[in-house]
N, C-alpha and C positions, 0 to 999 in steps of 0.2 A: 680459690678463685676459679675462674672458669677461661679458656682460650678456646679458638679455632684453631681448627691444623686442617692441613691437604696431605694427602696419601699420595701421594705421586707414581705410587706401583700401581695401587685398589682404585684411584680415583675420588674417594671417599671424602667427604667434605664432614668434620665430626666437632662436634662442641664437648669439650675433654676439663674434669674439676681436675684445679693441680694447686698443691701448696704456694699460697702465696707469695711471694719473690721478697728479702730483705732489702731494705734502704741500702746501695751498696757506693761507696765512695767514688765523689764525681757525678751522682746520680741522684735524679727524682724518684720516689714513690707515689706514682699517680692512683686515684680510684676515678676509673674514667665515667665519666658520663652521655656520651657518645661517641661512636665512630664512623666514617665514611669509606663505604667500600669505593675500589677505586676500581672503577669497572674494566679498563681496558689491561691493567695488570695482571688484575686477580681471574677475572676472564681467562688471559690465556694460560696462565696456573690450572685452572680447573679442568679446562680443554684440555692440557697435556697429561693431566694427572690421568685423565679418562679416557686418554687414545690408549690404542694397544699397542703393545713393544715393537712391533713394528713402524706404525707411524712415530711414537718418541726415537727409534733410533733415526728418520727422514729428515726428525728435525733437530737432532745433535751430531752431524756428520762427523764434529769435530774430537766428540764423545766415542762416536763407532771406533775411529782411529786408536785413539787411548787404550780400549780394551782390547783391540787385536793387539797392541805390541805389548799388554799386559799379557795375554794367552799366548806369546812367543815367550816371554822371560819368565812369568812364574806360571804357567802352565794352565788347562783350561778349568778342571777344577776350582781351585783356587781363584780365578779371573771368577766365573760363575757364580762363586760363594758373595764377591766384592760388591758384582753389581747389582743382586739381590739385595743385599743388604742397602746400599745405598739406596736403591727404592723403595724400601720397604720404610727409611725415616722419612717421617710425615716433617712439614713448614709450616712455619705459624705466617695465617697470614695478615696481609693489613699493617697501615703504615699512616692513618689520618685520624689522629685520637685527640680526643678533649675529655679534661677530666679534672679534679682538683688534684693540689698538691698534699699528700698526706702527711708525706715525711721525708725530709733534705739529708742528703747525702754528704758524708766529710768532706770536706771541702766543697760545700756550694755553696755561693755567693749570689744574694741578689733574689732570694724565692723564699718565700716561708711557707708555711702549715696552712693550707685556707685557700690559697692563690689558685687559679683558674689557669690552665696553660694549655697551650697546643704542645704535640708533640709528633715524633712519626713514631710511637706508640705502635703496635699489634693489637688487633682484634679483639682484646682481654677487657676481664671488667678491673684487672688492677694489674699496672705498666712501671718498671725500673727503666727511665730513660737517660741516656746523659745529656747532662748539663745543656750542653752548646746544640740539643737536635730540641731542644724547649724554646718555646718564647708564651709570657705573660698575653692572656687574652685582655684586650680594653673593657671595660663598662658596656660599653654600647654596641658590643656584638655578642651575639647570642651564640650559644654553643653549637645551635647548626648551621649557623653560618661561621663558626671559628674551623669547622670541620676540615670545611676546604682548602685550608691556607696551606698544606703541602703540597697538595693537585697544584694549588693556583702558584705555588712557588717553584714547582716542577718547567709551568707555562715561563713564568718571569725570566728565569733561568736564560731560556731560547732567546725571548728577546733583549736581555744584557746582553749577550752576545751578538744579534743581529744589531744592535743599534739604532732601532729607526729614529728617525725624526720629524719634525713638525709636518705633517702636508705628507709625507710619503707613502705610497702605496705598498699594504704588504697582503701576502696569499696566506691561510691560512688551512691547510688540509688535514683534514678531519676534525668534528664536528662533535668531539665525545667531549667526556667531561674537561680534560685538557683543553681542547682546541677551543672550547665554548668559554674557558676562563682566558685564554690567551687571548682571543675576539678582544675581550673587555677591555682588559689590561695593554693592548694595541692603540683601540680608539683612549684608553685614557691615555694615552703616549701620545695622541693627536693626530696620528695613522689611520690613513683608511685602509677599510677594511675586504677582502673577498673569501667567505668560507664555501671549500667547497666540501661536500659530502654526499654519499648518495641514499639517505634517509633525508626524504624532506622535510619529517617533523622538527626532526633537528635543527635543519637551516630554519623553518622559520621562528626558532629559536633565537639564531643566530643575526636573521633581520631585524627582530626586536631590540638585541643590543648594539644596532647600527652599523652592521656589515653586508655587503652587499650576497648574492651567492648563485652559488652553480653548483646542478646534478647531473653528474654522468649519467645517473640510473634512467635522465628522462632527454637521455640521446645529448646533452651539451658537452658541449666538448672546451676542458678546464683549459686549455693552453688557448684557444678562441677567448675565451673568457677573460683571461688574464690580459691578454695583450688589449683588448676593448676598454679592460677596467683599468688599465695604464693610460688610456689612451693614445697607446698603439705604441710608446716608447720600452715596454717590456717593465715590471714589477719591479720595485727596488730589493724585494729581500721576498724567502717564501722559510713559513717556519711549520714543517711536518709533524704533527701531531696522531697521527693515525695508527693502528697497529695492523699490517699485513704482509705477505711473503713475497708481495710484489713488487718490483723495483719500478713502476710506472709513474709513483708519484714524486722520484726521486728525477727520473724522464722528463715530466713534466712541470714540475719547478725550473730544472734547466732553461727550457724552451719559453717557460713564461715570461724567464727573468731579463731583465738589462743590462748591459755592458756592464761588467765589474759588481753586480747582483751578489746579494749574501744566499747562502740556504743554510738553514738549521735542523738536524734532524734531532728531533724531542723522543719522536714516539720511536716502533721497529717497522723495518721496512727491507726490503730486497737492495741490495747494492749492486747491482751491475749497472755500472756508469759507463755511460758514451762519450771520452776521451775529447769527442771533437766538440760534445754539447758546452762541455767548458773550460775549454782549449780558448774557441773561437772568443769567446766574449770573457776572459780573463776569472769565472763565477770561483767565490770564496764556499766553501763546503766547510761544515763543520756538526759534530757529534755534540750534542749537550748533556754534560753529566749532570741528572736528577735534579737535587733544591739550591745546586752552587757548591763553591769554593771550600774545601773541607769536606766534601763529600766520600767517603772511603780511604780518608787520612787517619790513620788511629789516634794521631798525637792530637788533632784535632777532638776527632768524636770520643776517642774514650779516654781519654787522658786531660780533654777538657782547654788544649793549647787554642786560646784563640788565636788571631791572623790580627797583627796591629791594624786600624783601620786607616791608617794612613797609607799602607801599601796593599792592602782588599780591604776594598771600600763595600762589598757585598759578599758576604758568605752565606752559606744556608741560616741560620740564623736570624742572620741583619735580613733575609728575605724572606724569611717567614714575616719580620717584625715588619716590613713593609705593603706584603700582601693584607697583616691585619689594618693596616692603618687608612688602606684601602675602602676596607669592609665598614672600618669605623666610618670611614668617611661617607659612605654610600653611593662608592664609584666601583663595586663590585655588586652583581646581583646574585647570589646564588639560589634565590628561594625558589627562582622556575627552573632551577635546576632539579632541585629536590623531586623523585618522580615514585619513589617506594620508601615505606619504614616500616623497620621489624624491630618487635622485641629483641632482647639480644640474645632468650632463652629458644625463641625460632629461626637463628640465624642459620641453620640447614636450609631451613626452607627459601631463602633470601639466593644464597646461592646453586640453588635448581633453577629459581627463576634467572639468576645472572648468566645459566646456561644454557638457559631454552631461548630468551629475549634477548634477542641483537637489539634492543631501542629502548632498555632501562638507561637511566641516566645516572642520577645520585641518589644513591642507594644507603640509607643511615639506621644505625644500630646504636634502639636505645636500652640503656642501663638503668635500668629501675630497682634491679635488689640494694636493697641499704650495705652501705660502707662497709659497715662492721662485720656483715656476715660473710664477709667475701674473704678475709682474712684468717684464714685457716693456718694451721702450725703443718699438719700433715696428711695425707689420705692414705686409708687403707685400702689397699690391691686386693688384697686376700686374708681374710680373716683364719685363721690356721695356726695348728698348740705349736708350741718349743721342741726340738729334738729332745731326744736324750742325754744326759750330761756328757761332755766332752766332745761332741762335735761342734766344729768351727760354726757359728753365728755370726753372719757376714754382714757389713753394714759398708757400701762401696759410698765415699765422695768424692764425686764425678761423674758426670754420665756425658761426656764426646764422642766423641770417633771412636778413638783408641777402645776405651773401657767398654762402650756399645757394640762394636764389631768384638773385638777380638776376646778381650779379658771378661769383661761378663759371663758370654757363653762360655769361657774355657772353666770358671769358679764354675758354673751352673754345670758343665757335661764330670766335674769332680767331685760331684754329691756337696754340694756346700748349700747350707740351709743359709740362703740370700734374705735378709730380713728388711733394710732399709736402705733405701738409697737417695741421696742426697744431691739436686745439683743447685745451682744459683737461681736459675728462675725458675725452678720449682716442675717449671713442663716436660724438657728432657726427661725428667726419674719418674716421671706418671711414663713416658713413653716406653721407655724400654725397662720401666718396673713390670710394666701389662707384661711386656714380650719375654721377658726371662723370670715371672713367676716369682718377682718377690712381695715381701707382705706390703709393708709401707712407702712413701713415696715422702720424701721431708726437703723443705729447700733450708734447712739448717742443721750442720756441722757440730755445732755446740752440743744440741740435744742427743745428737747418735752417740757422742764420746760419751754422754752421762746416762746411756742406756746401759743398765747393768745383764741385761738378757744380750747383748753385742759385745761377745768374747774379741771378735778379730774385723781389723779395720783396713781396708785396700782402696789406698790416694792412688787416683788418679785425676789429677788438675795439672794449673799451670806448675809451671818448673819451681817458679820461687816461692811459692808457698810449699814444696814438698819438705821442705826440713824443719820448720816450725809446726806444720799436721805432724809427723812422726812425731816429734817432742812432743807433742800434747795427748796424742793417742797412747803412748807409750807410758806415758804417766797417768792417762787413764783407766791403766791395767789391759790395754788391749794388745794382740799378737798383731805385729804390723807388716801388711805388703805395701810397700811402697812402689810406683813406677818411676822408672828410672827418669833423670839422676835424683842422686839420694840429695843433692843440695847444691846451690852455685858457688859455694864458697868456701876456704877453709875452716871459715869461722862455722860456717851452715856443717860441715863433717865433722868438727871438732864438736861441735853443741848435742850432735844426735848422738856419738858416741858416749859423749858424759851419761846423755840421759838412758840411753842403753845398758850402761853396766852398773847402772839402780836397780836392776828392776829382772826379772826370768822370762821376761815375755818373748818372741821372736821376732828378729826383724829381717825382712825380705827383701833385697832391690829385685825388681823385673826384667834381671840379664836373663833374658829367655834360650839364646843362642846358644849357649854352654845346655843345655837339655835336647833341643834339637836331636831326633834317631840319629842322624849323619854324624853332625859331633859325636855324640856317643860310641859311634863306630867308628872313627877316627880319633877318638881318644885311646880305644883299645887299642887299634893298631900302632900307636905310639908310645904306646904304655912299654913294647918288647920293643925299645930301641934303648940302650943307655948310652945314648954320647948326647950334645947338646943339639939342638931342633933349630932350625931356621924359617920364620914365616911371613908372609907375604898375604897379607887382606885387604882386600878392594870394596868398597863400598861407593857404589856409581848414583849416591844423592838424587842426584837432577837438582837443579835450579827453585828454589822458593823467593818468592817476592823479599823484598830486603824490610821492608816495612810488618810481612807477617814477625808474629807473635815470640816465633822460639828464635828468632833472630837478633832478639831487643834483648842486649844484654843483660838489662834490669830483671827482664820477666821470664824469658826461654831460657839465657845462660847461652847462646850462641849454639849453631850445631856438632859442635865439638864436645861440648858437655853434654851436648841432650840427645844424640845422637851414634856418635865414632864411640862412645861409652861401649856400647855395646861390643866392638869388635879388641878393645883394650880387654874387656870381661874373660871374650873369646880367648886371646891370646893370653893371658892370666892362665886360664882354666887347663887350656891345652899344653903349654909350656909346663902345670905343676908346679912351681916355684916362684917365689918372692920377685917380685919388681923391683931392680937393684938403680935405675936407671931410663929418663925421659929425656928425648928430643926431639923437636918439632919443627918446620922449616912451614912456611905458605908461599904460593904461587905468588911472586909479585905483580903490581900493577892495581890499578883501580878496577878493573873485573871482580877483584877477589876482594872488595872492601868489607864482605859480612866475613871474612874469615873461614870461608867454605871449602876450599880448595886447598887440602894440606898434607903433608906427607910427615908420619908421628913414627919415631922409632923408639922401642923397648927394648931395655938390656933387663936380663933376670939374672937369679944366684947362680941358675947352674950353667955358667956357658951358654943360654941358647938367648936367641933375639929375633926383633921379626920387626914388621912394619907394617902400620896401616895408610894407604891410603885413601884420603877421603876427600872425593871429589866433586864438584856441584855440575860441571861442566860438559858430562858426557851425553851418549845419548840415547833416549828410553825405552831403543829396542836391544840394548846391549844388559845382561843380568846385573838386579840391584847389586847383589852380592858376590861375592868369590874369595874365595877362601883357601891357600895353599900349605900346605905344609911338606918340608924338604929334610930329610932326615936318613940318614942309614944307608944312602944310596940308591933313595927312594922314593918318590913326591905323591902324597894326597893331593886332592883335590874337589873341594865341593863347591858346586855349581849351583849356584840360587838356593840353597836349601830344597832342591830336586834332585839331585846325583852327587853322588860321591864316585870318582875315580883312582883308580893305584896303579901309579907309572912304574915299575920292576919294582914292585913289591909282590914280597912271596907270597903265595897262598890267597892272595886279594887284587881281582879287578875293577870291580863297580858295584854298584848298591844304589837301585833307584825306588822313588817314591810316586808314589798315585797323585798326591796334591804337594804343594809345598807346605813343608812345615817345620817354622824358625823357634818352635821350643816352647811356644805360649803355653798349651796346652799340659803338657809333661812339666814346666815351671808350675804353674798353679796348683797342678796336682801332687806336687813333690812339698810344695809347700803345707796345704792342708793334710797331707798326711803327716806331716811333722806337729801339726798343730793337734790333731787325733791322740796321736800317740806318743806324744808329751818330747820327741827325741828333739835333737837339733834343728836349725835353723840349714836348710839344703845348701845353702852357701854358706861357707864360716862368717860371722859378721868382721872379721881383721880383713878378706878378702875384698868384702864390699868397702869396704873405709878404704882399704889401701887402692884397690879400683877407682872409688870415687876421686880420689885424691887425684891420683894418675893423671885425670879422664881434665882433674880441676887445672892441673901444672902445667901439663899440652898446649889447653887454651893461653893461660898466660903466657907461655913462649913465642907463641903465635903471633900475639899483639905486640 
């Protein structure tokens, strides 16, 4: 298949062939057939992509902050390395797709093979959507006019929340594709109408579908406007549809508006509000998220939870299915909207023109290549022979955050011959297949296990799929790195171990920490102490949304499992001896309902004990990590994985580092030389089972 991406570093606007995406549960397989660029989104996507570092930091103030207190705690290096990288991953863009239905997803209801759907779909000529961001298009509307139904349910959105009613006056500011479907959809609410904008062609757009208007550009003045188009008793509601940095139009809704007046802001705009503008006249403000209710809910969008319609009588959904029913009706016009169409195979060139043209409108991308040929298994990056026998042939699935930044490049700077990499929709592993030089790019899993040239296989997905990939990789003769945790359960530790001591393969968790230079020097120096060690690990989290991913017990395992693992590993490795003993204790109160906030203590065989604590609650100029260890009459101490210090300890004061570095690297590499040269597994696998375990038993005390 083929998608758009934006460059957000380069600018770069690229139409990229990527292994077609599987039908994945909860979800459509769409082959689309057209899509609608959404000009005032994708716009300033493109514009920012193409400003220099300078203007993008002008316009993420909030961003700048973030990285300076990252260059306080892990240093600037490493801060350097982060925000390049982040730039440097491209966004798929586009969100207004029609297409047919190819193939339904387990558990979907209500769509088959053939059906015609709107979706908010990406840019692609074939789209895995879920369920509940679908709606069936009717008979009687055409696919470029089903285009619109996200834009126009974007507009609907604003005025569910304003509420007009029969006869009332409302403002409508800006006149882009938004403002120009919320017009419609006003007067169809039996509202009149005032759009202002200061492109004229647009307004007399917007006169055609029966709204009145005003142009700054040609000296009138909107707040004059508005009070004349009230007739003089001030606007009942103003709904902003615009995108710009200025807070004027936020100004001037105020001042247009009427005692106890709505304002909705749809589109972006500048926020500094004047206090007395709606003080005086009591004005309702309010922010409208995107197509409606469920919008950024997971349990809704990906999990498929719909909202009883007894208690949300309108979710994005129910609002797409009423923008079409609109369209069906022909009390929506979008065809004078329509003002450019490209191939989908020229859509570079669509968006130079989205960059040069302040005054395209609805801008559509047609899908002409046949169904069939879009459906690719996989693409070759690099055509290029097989190593020599016995070096690791690496096949990674997952290509996120983690595996893209960190573990990638650490396999790739350890000579690992990167062969295939595997993610869900297939675009990720074209992306950073190109950037770390592997051959193939596959969005399926199945076929890399039954690659008999892919000796060795490195998961990196969600948490709970981590211990059924190992069982299957592991039976597929493959040497396995797994990223932590090895599983969320005991039954998930119990099942990899069975299938573990079948078989001579290696298996790997990615406790990186224990590798780390600093540990390593810190394990020596504890190596010459024989009485028992006492330690103390701080890991300062920060706060994740309760609704993100590794939070939901089902899928992440909470951050106790998928996280503090790490520093249980730590104090494993460092202590030397068997974990004889877990206790766990959590902050009380509803603050702490994801179980973020906990203090885990470890007893071992020989005497020594330590404790982690791990906290969500701190704050993010204080270092992520810290590390103590008390022993001999004498305390380590590592600081962020950038300094190591020794309080009266003999012969050792400090040991500093250029960049931070928490072990990825020296992990990776410790591991494929083991795979090279036939020896063990760098962690005992009892280690990692009794670690997982540990990491599993904590949690449960917790709850």
């Amino acid at each position: 298949m083929k998608q758009i991406l934006q460059h957000l570093g380069s600018g770069k606007t690229e139409l990229v062939e990527c292994p077609a995406p599987k039908a994945r549960g909860g979800q459509l397989l769409i082959d689309t057939s057209v899509s609608l660029i959404s000009a005032g989104t994708e716009r300033m996507l493109v514009d920012f992509g193409r400003s220099s570092l300078i203007a993008k930091a002008r316009k993420q103030p909030e961003k700048v902050a973030q990285v300076l207190d990252k260059v306080k705690t892990d240093g600037l290096l490493t801060t350097m390395d982060a925000v390049k990288s982040k730039l440097d991953q491209p966004i798929p863009l586009g969100y207004c797709n029609v297409g047919r239905v190819r193939e339904v997803g387990r558990g979907v209801e209500g769509y088959a093979a053939g059906d015609r759907v709107v979706s908010n779909g990406a840019h692609a000529d074939v789209v895995s959507v879920p369920e509940n961001l679908c709606a069936k298009v009717p008979d009687g509307v055409s696919d470029d006019a089903a285009s619109f139904t996200v834009l126009a349910s974007i507009g609907l959105q604003g005025i569910r929340l304003a509420q007009p009613t029969l006869g009332e006056s409302f403002v409508v500011t800006g006149a882009g594709l938004i403002g120009m479907l919320t017009v419609q959809l006003l007067v169809a609410h039996g509202a009149r109408v005032l759009a202002i904008d200061f492109d004229e062609s647009k307004l007399a757009l917007a006169r055609q579908f029966g709204a009145e208007t005003c142009n700054p550009a040609k000296g009138e003045d909107p707040v004059a406007a508005g009070m004349a188009f009230s007739r003089g008793r001030g606007v009942d509601g103003v709904l902003i549809t615009a995108s710009t940095d200025s807070s004027d139009p936020v100004t001037q809704a105020a001042r247009m508006c009427r005692k106890r007046g709505r304002i909705i802001l749809v589109g972006v705009t500048g926020l500094e509000l004047n206090r007395a503008d709606f003080y005086e006249k009591e004005l309702s403000f309010q922010v409208s998220c995107s197509y409606g209710p469920g919008r950024y809910d997971p349990a809704y969008e990906d999990k498929g939870q719909d909202y009883p319609v007894g208690f949300v009588r309108w979710t994005e959904q129910r609002n797409f299915e009423a923008v079409l029913d609109m369209l069906a009706a022909g009390r929506i016009d979008v065809e004078a909207l329509i003002s450019h169409r490209f191939d989908f195979a020229d859509a570079t060139k669509a968006y130079d023109q989205l960059a040069d043209d302040k005054s395209v409108l609805g801008m559509l991308l047609d899908y002409g290549e046949p169904a069939d040929d879009r459906h690719v298994a996989k693409v070759v990056l690099e055509d290029r022979p097989l190593p020599a026998a016995g070096e690791p042939v690496v096949g990674f699935i997952g290509a996120g955050n983690y595996a893209s930044r960190v573990l990638i490049p650490a396999f790739k700077d350890a000579g690992a011959e990167l062969r295939t990499i595997v993610s869900a929709g297939g675009t990720s592993g074209v992306i950073h297949g190109r950037k770390n030089d592997f051959a193939e790019a596959s969005a399926d899993s199945s076929a890399l296990l039954a690659d008999a040239d892919i000796n060795t296989v490195a998961i990196v997905t969600r948490h709970n799929t981590h211990a059924r990939m190992t069982i299957d990789a592991l039976e597929a003769g493959k040497h396995v790195f797994v990223e932590k945790p090895l599983g969320l359960t005991m039954e998930d530790i119990d099942a990899v171990e069975a299938a573990h001591a079948k078989t001579d393969r290696l298996l790997m968790v990615g406790f990186n920490r224990r590798f780390s230079p600093l540990t390593q020097k810190m394990k020596s120096l504890l190596e010459g102490v024989a009485e028992p060690k006492a330690f103390i690990m701080t890991m300062n989290a920060g706060a994740i949304p309760a609704d993100h991913w590794s939070q939901d017990p089902e899928v992440g395992g909470g951050r106790i499992i998928g996280e503090a693992c790490h520093l249980i590993d730590l104090m494993r490795y460092l202590a030397g001896a068997p974990i004889t003993g877990v206790q766990a204790s959590a902050m009380g109160g509803s603050a702490n309902a994801t179980l973020d906030k906990a203090s885990i203590t470890l007893n071992f065989a020989d005497g020594s004990f330590g404790t982690v604590h791990y906290l969500a609650n701190g704050g993010s100029s204080f270092p992520k990590e810290r590390i103590e260890a008390f022993a001999g009459g004498g305390t380590l101490q590592i600081d962020n994985f950038l300094k190591l210090r020794g309080y009266n300890w003999p012969g050792f004061k400090k040991m500093g580092l250029m960049r931070q570095d928490k072990g990825q690297g020296p992990c990776s590499k410790a591991f494929l030389d083991a795979v090279r040269s036939g020896s063990a597994s760098p962690i005992a696998p009892e280690e990692l089972f009794e670690v997982s375990r540990a990491s599993i038993e904590a949690a449960a005390l917790l709850k």
